[in-house]
N, C-alpha and C positions, 0 to 999 in steps of 0.2 A: 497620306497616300491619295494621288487624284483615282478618282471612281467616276464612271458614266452613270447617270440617273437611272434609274427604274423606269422612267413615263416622261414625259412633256411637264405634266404641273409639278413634280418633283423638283425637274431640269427649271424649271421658270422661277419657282420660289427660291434655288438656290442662286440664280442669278440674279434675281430682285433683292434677296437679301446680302449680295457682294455689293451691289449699285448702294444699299444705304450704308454697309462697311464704310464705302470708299467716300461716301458724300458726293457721287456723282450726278450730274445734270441727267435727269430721267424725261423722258415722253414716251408713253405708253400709246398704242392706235389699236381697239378693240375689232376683231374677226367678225366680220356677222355671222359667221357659223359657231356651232359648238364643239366640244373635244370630243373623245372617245369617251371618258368621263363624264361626260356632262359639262366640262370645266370651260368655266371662260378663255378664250382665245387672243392673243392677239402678238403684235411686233413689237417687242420692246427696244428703244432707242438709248443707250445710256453714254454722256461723254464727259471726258477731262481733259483739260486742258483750256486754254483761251478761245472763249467762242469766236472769236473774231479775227483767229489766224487764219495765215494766208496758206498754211500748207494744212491740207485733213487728211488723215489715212482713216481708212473704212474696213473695219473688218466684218463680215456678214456670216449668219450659221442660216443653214436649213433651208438653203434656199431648195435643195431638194429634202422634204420632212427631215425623215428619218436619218440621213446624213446632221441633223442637229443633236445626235444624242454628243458627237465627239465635238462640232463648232460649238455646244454649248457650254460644255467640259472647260474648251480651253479659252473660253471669253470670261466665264468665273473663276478659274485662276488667271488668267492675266487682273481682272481685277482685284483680288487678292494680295497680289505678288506685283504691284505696279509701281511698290516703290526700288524692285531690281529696275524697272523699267527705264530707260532716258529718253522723256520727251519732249525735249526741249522747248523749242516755241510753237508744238506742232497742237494740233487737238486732234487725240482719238475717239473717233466714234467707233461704237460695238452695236451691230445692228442684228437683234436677237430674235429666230426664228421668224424667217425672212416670210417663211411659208407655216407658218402653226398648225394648220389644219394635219399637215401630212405628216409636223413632228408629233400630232398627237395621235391619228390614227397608225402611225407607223408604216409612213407610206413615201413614195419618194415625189409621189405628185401632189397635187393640191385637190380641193373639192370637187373640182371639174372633172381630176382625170389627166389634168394638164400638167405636162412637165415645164415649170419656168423656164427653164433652159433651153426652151426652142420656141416658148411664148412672144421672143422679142422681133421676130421678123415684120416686115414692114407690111401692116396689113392693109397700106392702099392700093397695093400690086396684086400679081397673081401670086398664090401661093407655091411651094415646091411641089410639084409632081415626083411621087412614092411608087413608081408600079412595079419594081420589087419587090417594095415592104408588100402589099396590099396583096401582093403573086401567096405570102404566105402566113398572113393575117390570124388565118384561120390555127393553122400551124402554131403561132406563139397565144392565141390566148384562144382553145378550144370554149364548147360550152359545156364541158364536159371533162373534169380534172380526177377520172379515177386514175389509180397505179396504169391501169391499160392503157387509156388512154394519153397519160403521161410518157410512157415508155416508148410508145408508135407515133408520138408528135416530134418528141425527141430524137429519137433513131432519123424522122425526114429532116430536120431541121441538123443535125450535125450529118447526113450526107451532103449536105447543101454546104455545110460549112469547107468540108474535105473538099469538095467542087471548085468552089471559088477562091477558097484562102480564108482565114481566120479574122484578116485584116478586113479585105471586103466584106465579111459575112458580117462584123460590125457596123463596119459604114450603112450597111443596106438595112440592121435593124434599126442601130440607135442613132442615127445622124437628125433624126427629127421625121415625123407625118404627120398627116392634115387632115388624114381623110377616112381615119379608123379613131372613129371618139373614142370606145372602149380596148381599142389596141395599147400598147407602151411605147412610151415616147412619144405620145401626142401632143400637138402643138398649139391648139384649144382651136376655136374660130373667130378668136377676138382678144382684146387684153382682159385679161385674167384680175382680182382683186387684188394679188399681191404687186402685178404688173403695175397696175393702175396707181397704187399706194405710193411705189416705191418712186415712181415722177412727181407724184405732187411732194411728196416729201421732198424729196434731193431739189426740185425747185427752189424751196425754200429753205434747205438747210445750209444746200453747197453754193448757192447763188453768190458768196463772198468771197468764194475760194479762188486761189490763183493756182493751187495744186493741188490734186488730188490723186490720193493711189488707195485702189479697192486691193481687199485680202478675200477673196470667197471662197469659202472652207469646204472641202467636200472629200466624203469618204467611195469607196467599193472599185477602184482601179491601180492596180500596179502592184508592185510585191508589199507584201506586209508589212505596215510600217512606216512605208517609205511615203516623202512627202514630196510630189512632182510638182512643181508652178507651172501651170500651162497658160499661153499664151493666146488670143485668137483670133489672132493677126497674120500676116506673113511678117518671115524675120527684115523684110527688106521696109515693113510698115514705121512709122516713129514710134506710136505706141508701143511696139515689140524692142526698140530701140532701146525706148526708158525703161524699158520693164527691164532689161539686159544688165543698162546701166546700172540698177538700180542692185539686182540680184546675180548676174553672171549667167547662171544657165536657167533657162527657161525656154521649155518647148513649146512650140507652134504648131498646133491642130491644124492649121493650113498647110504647111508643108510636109506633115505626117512623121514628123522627131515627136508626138505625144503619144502616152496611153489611149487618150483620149481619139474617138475620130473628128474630124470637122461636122459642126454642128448648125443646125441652121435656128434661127431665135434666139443664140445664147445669149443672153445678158448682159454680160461683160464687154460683150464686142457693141452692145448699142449705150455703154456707161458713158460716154464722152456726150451724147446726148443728156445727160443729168446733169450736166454743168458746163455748157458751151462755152461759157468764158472761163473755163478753167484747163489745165495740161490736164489730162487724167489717164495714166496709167490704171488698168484695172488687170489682176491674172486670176485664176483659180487655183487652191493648193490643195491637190489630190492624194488624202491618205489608203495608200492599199489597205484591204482587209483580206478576203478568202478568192480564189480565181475566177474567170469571168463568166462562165458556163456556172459556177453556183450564184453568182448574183444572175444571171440570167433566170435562170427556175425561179429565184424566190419572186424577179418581175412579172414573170405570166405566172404563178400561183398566186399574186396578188390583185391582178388584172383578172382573173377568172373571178375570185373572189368580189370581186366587187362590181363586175357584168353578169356574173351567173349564179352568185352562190350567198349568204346570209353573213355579211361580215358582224355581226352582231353574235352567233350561233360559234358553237365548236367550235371548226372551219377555223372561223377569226384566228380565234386563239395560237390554233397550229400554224398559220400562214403567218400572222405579226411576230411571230418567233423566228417563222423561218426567214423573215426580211431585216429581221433586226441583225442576226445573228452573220448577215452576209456584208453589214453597213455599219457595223457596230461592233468591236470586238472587246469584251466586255472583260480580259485577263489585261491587268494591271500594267503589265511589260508594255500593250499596245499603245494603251493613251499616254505613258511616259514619254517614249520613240515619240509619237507626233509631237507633246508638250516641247522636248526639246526642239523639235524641228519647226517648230511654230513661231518659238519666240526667239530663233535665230532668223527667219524672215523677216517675222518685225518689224527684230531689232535694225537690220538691212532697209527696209522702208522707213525706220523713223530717221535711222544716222543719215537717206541720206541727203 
Protein backbone atom coordinates (compact mmCIF):
# COMPACT_ATOMS: atom_id res chain seq x y z
CA UNK A 1 0.00 0.00 0.00
CA UNK A 2 1.55 3.61 -1.04
CA UNK A 3 2.22 5.72 2.28
CA UNK A 4 3.52 9.40 2.51
CA UNK A 5 6.87 9.58 4.29
CA UNK A 6 7.15 10.79 7.89
CA UNK A 7 9.96 13.78 6.96
CA UNK A 8 12.02 14.71 3.91
CA UNK A 9 15.10 12.28 4.64
CA UNK A 10 12.70 9.44 4.98
CA UNK A 11 10.93 10.62 1.62
CA UNK A 12 14.62 10.97 0.00
CA UNK A 13 16.08 7.59 1.10
CA UNK A 14 13.08 5.91 -0.34
CA UNK A 15 13.53 7.61 -3.56
CA UNK A 16 17.29 7.00 -3.74
CA UNK A 17 16.60 3.69 -2.91
CA UNK A 18 13.85 3.18 -6.06
CA UNK A 19 16.65 5.11 -8.46
CA UNK A 20 19.10 1.99 -7.48
CA UNK A 21 15.94 -0.72 -7.79
CA UNK A 22 15.55 0.61 -11.04
CA UNK A 23 19.35 1.21 -12.26
CA UNK A 24 18.40 4.51 -13.00
CA UNK A 25 20.80 7.45 -14.28
CA UNK A 26 21.25 9.63 -10.94
CA UNK A 27 22.79 13.30 -10.46
CA UNK A 28 22.37 14.40 -7.12
CA UNK A 29 23.03 18.77 -6.58
CA UNK A 30 23.73 19.36 -2.84
CA UNK A 31 21.47 22.44 -0.93
CA UNK A 32 23.78 24.73 0.87
CA UNK A 33 21.44 24.79 3.61
CA UNK A 34 20.62 22.11 6.05
CA UNK A 35 17.26 20.18 6.93
CA UNK A 36 15.04 20.47 9.85
CA UNK A 37 17.18 17.33 10.94
CA UNK A 38 20.35 18.42 10.50
CA UNK A 39 20.21 16.28 7.11
CA UNK A 40 21.94 16.91 4.07
CA UNK A 41 19.85 18.67 1.46
CA UNK A 42 19.57 18.74 -1.90
CA UNK A 43 17.66 18.00 -5.70
CA UNK A 44 17.81 14.69 -6.79
CA UNK A 45 17.82 14.08 -10.73
CA UNK A 46 17.03 10.44 -11.60
CA UNK A 47 16.31 9.32 -15.51
CA UNK A 48 15.34 6.35 -17.87
CA UNK A 49 15.24 5.97 -20.96
CA UNK A 50 17.78 7.14 -23.92
CA UNK A 51 19.69 10.17 -23.06
CA UNK A 52 19.67 11.32 -26.18
CA UNK A 53 16.12 11.36 -27.16
CA UNK A 54 14.42 13.94 -28.82
CA UNK A 55 11.13 13.95 -26.81
CA UNK A 56 11.67 14.40 -22.45
CA UNK A 57 8.89 14.48 -20.18
CA UNK A 58 9.74 16.15 -16.68
CA UNK A 59 8.09 15.28 -13.78
CA UNK A 60 9.01 17.59 -10.75
CA UNK A 61 8.01 17.40 -6.77
CA UNK A 62 8.23 20.07 -4.27
CA UNK A 63 8.74 22.80 -6.01
CA UNK A 64 6.61 24.23 -3.26
CA UNK A 65 8.42 21.96 0.05
CA UNK A 66 5.83 20.50 1.58
CA UNK A 67 3.62 19.73 -1.48
CA UNK A 68 6.73 17.07 -1.96
CA UNK A 69 5.46 14.72 0.67
CA UNK A 70 2.76 13.44 -2.16
CA UNK A 71 5.25 14.44 -5.71
CA UNK A 72 7.56 12.29 -3.83
CA UNK A 73 5.12 9.43 -2.96
CA UNK A 74 4.30 9.11 -6.51
CA UNK A 75 7.80 9.59 -8.33
CA UNK A 76 8.94 6.33 -5.98
CA UNK A 77 6.30 4.50 -7.25
CA UNK A 78 6.39 5.32 -10.67
CA UNK A 79 9.89 4.08 -10.32
CA UNK A 80 8.85 1.03 -8.79
CA UNK A 81 5.93 0.25 -11.12
CA UNK A 82 7.81 1.52 -14.46
CA UNK A 83 7.68 -1.63 -16.00
CA UNK A 84 3.46 -1.01 -16.22
CA UNK A 85 4.88 2.06 -17.72
CA UNK A 86 5.27 2.56 -21.82
CA UNK A 87 8.03 4.60 -22.66
CA UNK A 88 8.80 4.24 -25.77
CA UNK A 89 11.57 6.22 -27.25
CA UNK A 90 10.94 8.93 -24.77
CA UNK A 91 13.36 9.73 -21.50
CA UNK A 92 11.67 10.43 -18.27
CA UNK A 93 13.31 12.46 -16.04
CA UNK A 94 11.92 12.69 -12.15
CA UNK A 95 13.15 15.89 -10.76
CA UNK A 96 13.10 15.28 -6.94
CA UNK A 97 12.40 17.92 -4.45
CA UNK A 98 12.68 20.83 -6.51
CA UNK A 99 12.76 22.94 -3.35
CA UNK A 100 14.44 20.62 -0.27
CA UNK A 101 14.68 23.20 2.12
CA UNK A 102 10.87 23.60 2.43
CA UNK A 103 10.24 19.69 1.94
CA UNK A 104 12.32 19.51 4.93
CA UNK A 105 11.23 22.11 7.07
CA UNK A 106 7.56 21.61 6.08
CA UNK A 107 7.15 24.68 4.39
CA UNK A 108 5.76 25.72 1.17
CA UNK A 109 8.47 28.27 0.54
CA UNK A 110 12.10 27.94 0.31
CA UNK A 111 14.96 29.43 2.82
CA UNK A 112 14.32 32.87 1.88
CA UNK A 113 10.68 32.94 2.34
CA UNK A 114 10.30 32.73 -1.25
CA UNK A 115 7.59 30.98 -2.95
CA UNK A 116 9.13 29.52 -6.36
CA UNK A 117 6.17 30.12 -7.96
CA UNK A 118 6.26 33.67 -8.29
CA UNK A 119 10.24 33.64 -8.26
CA UNK A 120 10.26 33.58 -12.03
CA UNK A 121 9.16 37.10 -13.15
CA UNK A 122 11.47 39.08 -15.00
CA UNK A 123 13.69 40.82 -12.73
CA UNK A 124 15.17 43.32 -15.20
CA UNK A 125 11.75 45.23 -15.13
CA UNK A 126 9.75 46.83 -12.53
CA UNK A 127 8.32 44.42 -10.43
CA UNK A 128 4.27 43.89 -9.69
CA UNK A 129 2.87 46.50 -7.48
CA UNK A 130 0.66 44.67 -4.52
CA UNK A 131 -1.13 47.61 -2.66
CA UNK A 132 -3.86 45.33 -1.66
CA UNK A 133 -1.85 42.62 -0.41
CA UNK A 134 0.44 45.25 1.47
CA UNK A 135 -3.42 47.31 2.45
CA UNK A 136 -3.59 43.89 4.69
CA UNK A 137 -0.24 42.49 5.32
CA UNK A 138 -0.41 42.97 8.79
CA UNK A 139 -3.80 41.18 8.82
CA UNK A 140 -2.39 37.66 7.31
CA UNK A 141 0.88 37.42 9.07
CA UNK A 142 0.36 39.46 12.74
CA UNK A 143 3.34 39.37 15.17
CA UNK A 144 1.39 38.18 17.41
CA UNK A 145 -0.49 34.54 16.82
CA UNK A 146 -2.43 34.17 20.20
CA UNK A 147 -6.16 32.34 19.90
CA UNK A 148 -7.18 36.33 20.18
CA UNK A 149 -5.39 37.48 18.00
CA UNK A 150 -5.99 34.73 15.51
CA UNK A 151 -9.78 35.11 15.87
CA UNK A 152 -9.82 39.34 15.11
CA UNK A 153 -7.27 38.84 12.19
CA UNK A 154 -9.52 36.27 10.79
CA UNK A 155 -13.02 37.86 11.42
CA UNK A 156 -11.07 41.32 9.13
CA UNK A 157 -9.79 39.12 6.74
CA UNK A 158 -13.02 37.03 5.89
CA UNK A 159 -15.10 40.40 6.10
CA UNK A 160 -12.88 41.42 3.21
CA UNK A 161 -13.42 38.22 1.60
CA UNK A 162 -17.67 38.59 1.89
CA UNK A 163 -16.69 42.38 0.43
CA UNK A 164 -14.92 41.39 -2.62
CA UNK A 165 -15.82 37.75 -3.50
CA UNK A 166 -13.89 34.74 -2.60
CA UNK A 167 -12.44 34.75 -6.18
CA UNK A 168 -10.85 38.27 -5.83
CA UNK A 169 -9.95 37.88 -2.13
CA UNK A 170 -7.60 35.00 -3.63
CA UNK A 171 -6.24 36.92 -6.59
CA UNK A 172 -5.40 39.76 -4.00
CA UNK A 173 -3.52 37.31 -1.47
CA UNK A 174 -1.91 34.59 -3.56
CA UNK A 175 -1.36 35.94 -6.97
CA UNK A 176 2.34 36.82 -5.95
CA UNK A 177 4.18 40.16 -3.82
CA UNK A 178 7.40 41.78 -3.75
CA UNK A 179 7.26 43.92 -1.21
CA UNK A 180 6.49 42.08 2.17
CA UNK A 181 9.63 39.58 2.62
CA UNK A 182 8.07 38.03 5.70
CA UNK A 183 4.37 38.16 4.17
CA UNK A 184 3.10 34.76 2.10
CA UNK A 185 3.41 34.48 -1.26
CA UNK A 186 6.54 36.37 -1.71
CA UNK A 187 8.30 36.65 -4.58
CA UNK A 188 12.09 37.05 -3.23
CA UNK A 189 14.17 40.06 -4.78
CA UNK A 190 16.18 38.07 -7.05
CA UNK A 191 16.53 34.51 -8.32
CA UNK A 192 16.31 32.27 -5.59
CA UNK A 193 18.95 28.87 -5.28
CA UNK A 194 16.53 26.59 -6.52
CA UNK A 195 15.68 29.40 -9.39
CA UNK A 196 19.08 29.52 -10.23
CA UNK A 197 19.88 25.58 -10.12
CA UNK A 198 17.02 24.76 -12.23
CA UNK A 199 18.67 27.03 -15.53
CA UNK A 200 21.86 25.92 -15.41
CA UNK A 201 20.57 22.45 -15.03
CA UNK A 202 17.79 22.33 -17.92
CA UNK A 203 20.72 24.26 -19.85
CA UNK A 204 22.46 21.42 -20.01
CA UNK A 205 20.23 18.60 -19.65
CA UNK A 206 17.30 19.68 -22.26
CA UNK A 207 19.74 21.45 -24.63
CA UNK A 208 19.20 18.25 -27.08
CA UNK A 209 15.72 18.07 -26.77
CA UNK A 210 13.20 18.82 -29.73
CA UNK A 211 10.29 18.26 -27.03
CA UNK A 212 9.59 18.64 -23.91
CA UNK A 213 6.54 18.45 -21.55
CA UNK A 214 7.02 19.46 -17.67
CA UNK A 215 4.49 17.34 -15.11
CA UNK A 216 4.83 19.84 -11.74
CA UNK A 217 3.18 18.07 -8.90
CA UNK A 218 1.30 20.08 -6.40
CA UNK A 219 -0.87 19.56 -3.62
CA UNK A 220 -3.58 22.04 -1.23
CA UNK A 221 -6.27 23.30 -4.15
CA UNK A 222 -9.58 21.85 -5.29
CA UNK A 223 -11.85 19.06 -3.99
CA UNK A 224 -10.14 16.20 -2.45
CA UNK A 225 -8.47 14.04 -4.36
CA UNK A 226 -8.92 15.51 -7.49
CA UNK A 227 -6.17 16.06 -9.72
CA UNK A 228 -6.55 19.60 -11.86
CA UNK A 229 -3.71 20.26 -14.99
CA UNK A 230 -3.51 23.85 -14.77
CA UNK A 231 -2.32 25.59 -17.57
CA UNK A 232 -0.60 29.27 -17.49
CA UNK A 233 -1.25 30.51 -20.56
CA UNK A 234 -4.19 31.75 -22.27
CA UNK A 235 -6.31 28.94 -23.99
CA UNK A 236 -5.71 30.92 -27.36
CA UNK A 237 -1.61 30.53 -26.52
CA UNK A 238 0.19 27.22 -28.44
CA UNK A 239 1.60 26.19 -25.38
CA UNK A 240 -2.02 25.85 -23.89
CA UNK A 241 -2.71 24.39 -27.45
CA UNK A 242 -0.33 21.30 -26.84
CA UNK A 243 -0.99 21.07 -23.40
CA UNK A 244 -4.96 20.45 -24.66
CA UNK A 245 -3.76 18.34 -27.35
CA UNK A 246 -1.92 16.44 -25.35
CA UNK A 247 -4.50 15.98 -22.21
CA UNK A 248 -8.02 17.46 -23.33
CA UNK A 249 -8.94 19.44 -20.39
CA UNK A 250 -6.77 21.65 -18.78
CA UNK A 251 -7.40 24.95 -17.12
CA UNK A 252 -6.00 28.23 -17.64
CA UNK A 253 -5.22 30.57 -14.73
CA UNK A 254 -5.31 33.29 -17.18
CA UNK A 255 -8.64 32.96 -18.24
CA UNK A 256 -9.88 32.01 -14.77
CA UNK A 257 -11.41 28.09 -15.65
CA UNK A 258 -8.51 27.23 -12.69
CA UNK A 259 -8.57 26.56 -9.04
CA UNK A 260 -5.72 28.34 -9.13
CA UNK A 261 -5.56 32.40 -9.52
CA UNK A 262 -3.23 33.89 -12.16
CA UNK A 263 0.13 34.14 -10.91
CA UNK A 264 3.00 36.21 -11.38
CA UNK A 265 6.77 34.34 -11.48
CA UNK A 266 5.24 31.07 -11.97
CA UNK A 267 7.68 28.69 -13.30
CA UNK A 268 6.03 26.96 -15.70
CA UNK A 269 4.99 29.86 -17.63
CA UNK A 270 8.90 30.92 -17.93
CA UNK A 271 9.90 26.79 -18.82
CA UNK A 272 10.15 27.34 -22.49
CA UNK A 273 12.92 29.50 -21.50
CA UNK A 274 14.93 26.11 -20.21
CA UNK A 275 15.16 24.83 -23.67
CA UNK A 276 14.62 27.56 -26.50
CA UNK A 277 15.19 25.01 -29.08
CA UNK A 278 12.88 22.79 -27.86
CA UNK A 279 8.47 22.73 -28.10
CA UNK A 280 7.86 22.71 -24.25
CA UNK A 281 4.66 22.20 -22.92
CA UNK A 282 4.84 22.65 -19.18
CA UNK A 283 1.25 22.32 -16.78
CA UNK A 284 0.91 21.93 -12.98
CA UNK A 285 -1.23 18.97 -11.63
CA UNK A 286 -3.07 20.11 -8.60
CA UNK A 287 -4.02 17.51 -5.96
CA UNK A 288 -6.97 18.83 -3.67
CA UNK A 289 -6.53 18.20 -0.01
CA UNK A 290 -8.65 20.09 3.02
CA UNK A 291 -10.48 23.77 1.87
CA UNK A 292 -8.87 26.91 1.05
CA UNK A 293 -9.47 29.08 4.42
CA UNK A 294 -7.69 25.93 6.19
CA UNK A 295 -4.54 25.94 4.00
CA UNK A 296 -4.89 29.59 4.35
CA UNK A 297 -4.29 29.62 8.56
CA UNK A 298 -1.80 26.85 8.26
CA UNK A 299 0.15 29.70 5.63
CA UNK A 300 0.06 32.67 8.15
CA UNK A 301 0.75 30.32 11.19
CA UNK A 302 3.64 29.32 9.45
CA UNK A 303 4.71 32.77 8.15
CA UNK A 304 4.28 34.21 11.97
CA UNK A 305 6.38 31.28 12.92
CA UNK A 306 9.20 32.05 11.14
CA UNK A 307 9.03 36.12 11.32
CA UNK A 308 8.11 36.11 14.96
CA UNK A 309 8.21 33.07 16.74
CA UNK A 310 11.01 30.04 17.33
CA UNK A 311 10.46 27.57 14.77
CA UNK A 312 12.92 25.29 16.50
CA UNK A 313 10.57 25.57 20.06
CA UNK A 314 7.04 23.88 20.58
CA UNK A 315 5.33 26.35 18.26
CA UNK A 316 7.30 24.43 15.46
CA UNK A 317 6.05 21.29 16.22
CA UNK A 318 2.26 22.42 16.45
CA UNK A 319 2.43 24.73 13.15
CA UNK A 320 4.56 21.82 10.72
CA UNK A 321 1.50 19.65 11.61
CA UNK A 322 -0.73 22.09 11.05
CA UNK A 323 0.81 22.67 7.27
CA UNK A 324 1.37 19.22 6.71
CA UNK A 325 -1.89 18.18 7.47
CA UNK A 326 -3.51 20.96 4.93
CA UNK A 327 -0.90 19.75 1.89
CA UNK A 328 -0.64 16.41 2.79
CA UNK A 329 -3.29 14.01 3.55
CA UNK A 330 -1.86 11.16 5.12
CA UNK A 331 -5.18 8.45 4.92
CA UNK A 332 -4.31 5.93 2.29
CA UNK A 333 -7.56 6.46 0.03
CA UNK A 334 -5.77 10.13 -0.77
CA UNK A 335 -2.51 9.08 -2.30
CA UNK A 336 -4.26 6.17 -4.25
CA UNK A 337 -6.97 8.93 -6.06
CA UNK A 338 -3.81 10.90 -6.95
CA UNK A 339 -1.50 7.51 -7.86
CA UNK A 340 -4.35 6.80 -10.24
CA UNK A 341 -4.77 10.11 -11.58
CA UNK A 342 -1.00 10.61 -12.00
CA UNK A 343 -0.15 7.84 -13.94
CA UNK A 344 -3.14 8.42 -16.18
CA UNK A 345 -1.43 11.94 -17.22
CA UNK A 346 1.62 10.29 -17.79
CA UNK A 347 0.59 7.94 -19.30
CA UNK A 348 -1.22 10.78 -21.80
CA UNK A 349 2.18 12.74 -22.07
CA UNK A 350 4.23 9.70 -22.76
CA UNK A 351 1.64 8.19 -25.61
CA UNK A 352 1.76 11.25 -27.06
Amino acid sequence: MLRLAPDYPTARDRFLDAVRRRDARLTSHPHPRRGLHDEELAVDVAEVGPADAERVVVVVSATHGVEGYCGSALQTDLLDGLDEVELGADRLVLVHAFNPYGFSWVRRVNEDNVDLNRNFVDWSTSLPATPEYDEIAHLLVPTSWTPEEQQRTTDELMALALDVGLDRFQEIVSSGQYSQPTGIFHGGDGPVWSHRWLRAWASAALASAGEVIIIDLHTGLGPWGHGELIGSTPVDDPVHERATALWGDVRSMVDGDSVSAELSGDWTLAAPELAPEAAVTAVALEFGTVDVIAVLQSLRADAWLHAHGDPTGPDGEVVRAQVRAAFADDDPAWIATCRERFREVLGQALGG
